[in-house]
C-alpha positions as MATLAB code, in Angstrom:
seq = 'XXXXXXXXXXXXXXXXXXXXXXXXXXXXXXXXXXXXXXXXXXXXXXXXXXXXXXXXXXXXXXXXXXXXXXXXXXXXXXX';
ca = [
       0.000    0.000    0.000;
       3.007    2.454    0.708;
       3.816    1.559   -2.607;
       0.685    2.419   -4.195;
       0.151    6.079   -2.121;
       3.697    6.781   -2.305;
       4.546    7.080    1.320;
       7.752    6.555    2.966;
       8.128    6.235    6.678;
       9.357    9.627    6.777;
       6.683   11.844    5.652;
       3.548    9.992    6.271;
       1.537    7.119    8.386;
       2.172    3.305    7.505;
       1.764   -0.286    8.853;
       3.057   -3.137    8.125;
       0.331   -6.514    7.298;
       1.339   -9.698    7.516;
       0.684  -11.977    4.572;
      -2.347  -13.873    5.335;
      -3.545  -16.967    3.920;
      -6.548  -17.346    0.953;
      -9.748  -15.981    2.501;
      -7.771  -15.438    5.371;
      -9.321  -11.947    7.280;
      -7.814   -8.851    9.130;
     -10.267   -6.367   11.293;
      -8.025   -3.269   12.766;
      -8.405    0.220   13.996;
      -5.874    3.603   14.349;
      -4.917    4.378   17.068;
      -2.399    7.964   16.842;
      -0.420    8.542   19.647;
       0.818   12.566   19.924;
       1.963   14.571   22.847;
      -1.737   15.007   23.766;
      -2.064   11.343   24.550;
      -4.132    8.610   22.671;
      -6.364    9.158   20.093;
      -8.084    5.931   18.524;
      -9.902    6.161   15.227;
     -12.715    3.398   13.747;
     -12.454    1.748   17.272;
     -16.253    0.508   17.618;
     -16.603    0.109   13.674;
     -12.998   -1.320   12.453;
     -11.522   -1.857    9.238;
     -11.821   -5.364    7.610;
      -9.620   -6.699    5.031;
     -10.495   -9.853    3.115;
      -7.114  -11.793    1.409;
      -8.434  -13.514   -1.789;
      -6.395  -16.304   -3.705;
      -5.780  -16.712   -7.033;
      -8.302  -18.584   -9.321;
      -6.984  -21.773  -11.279;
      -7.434  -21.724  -14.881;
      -9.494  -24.760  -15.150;
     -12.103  -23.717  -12.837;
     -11.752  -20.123  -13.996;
     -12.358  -20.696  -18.149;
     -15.095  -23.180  -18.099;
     -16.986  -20.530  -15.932;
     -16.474  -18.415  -18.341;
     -17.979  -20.021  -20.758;
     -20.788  -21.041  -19.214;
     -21.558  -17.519  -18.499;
     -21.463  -16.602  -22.363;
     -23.610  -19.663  -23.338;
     -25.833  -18.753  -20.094;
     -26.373  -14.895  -22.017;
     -26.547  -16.519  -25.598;
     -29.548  -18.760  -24.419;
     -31.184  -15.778  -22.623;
     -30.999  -13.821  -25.386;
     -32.756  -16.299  -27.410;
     -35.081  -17.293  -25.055;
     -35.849  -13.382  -24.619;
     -36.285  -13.020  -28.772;
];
């Protein structure tokens, strides 16, 4: 993500995930801590991040297809 925002530890806010297994789930809040003590952000509604695997190609192209022949025959049927 500090990739993708362009943030370096120096100039901005980051955190470091873990990797986390297929369908494998993180909930977290903020919590910034500054000279006037602790402030915590999304605390009683937290972040959730869902870690999706890749698809393999045999269950990924005959789905696919099924969903073109799926809108062909609705199209006919619909004609």
């Amino acid at each position: 993500m500090n990739k993708v925002l362009k943030i370096n530890e120096e100039k901005g806010l980051f955190a470091a995930v873990p990797q986390q297994p297929a369908s494998g789930k993180i909930q977290y809040y903020v919590e910034i801590t500054d000279s006037k003590g602790i402030t915590a952000l999304l605390k009683k509604d937290p972040v959730i991040i869902r870690f999706k695997g890749d698809v393999p190609g045999y269950i990924l192209l005959p789905h696919i297809l099924l969903m073109f022949i799926a809108m062909l025959f609705s199209t006919l049927a619909g004609l």
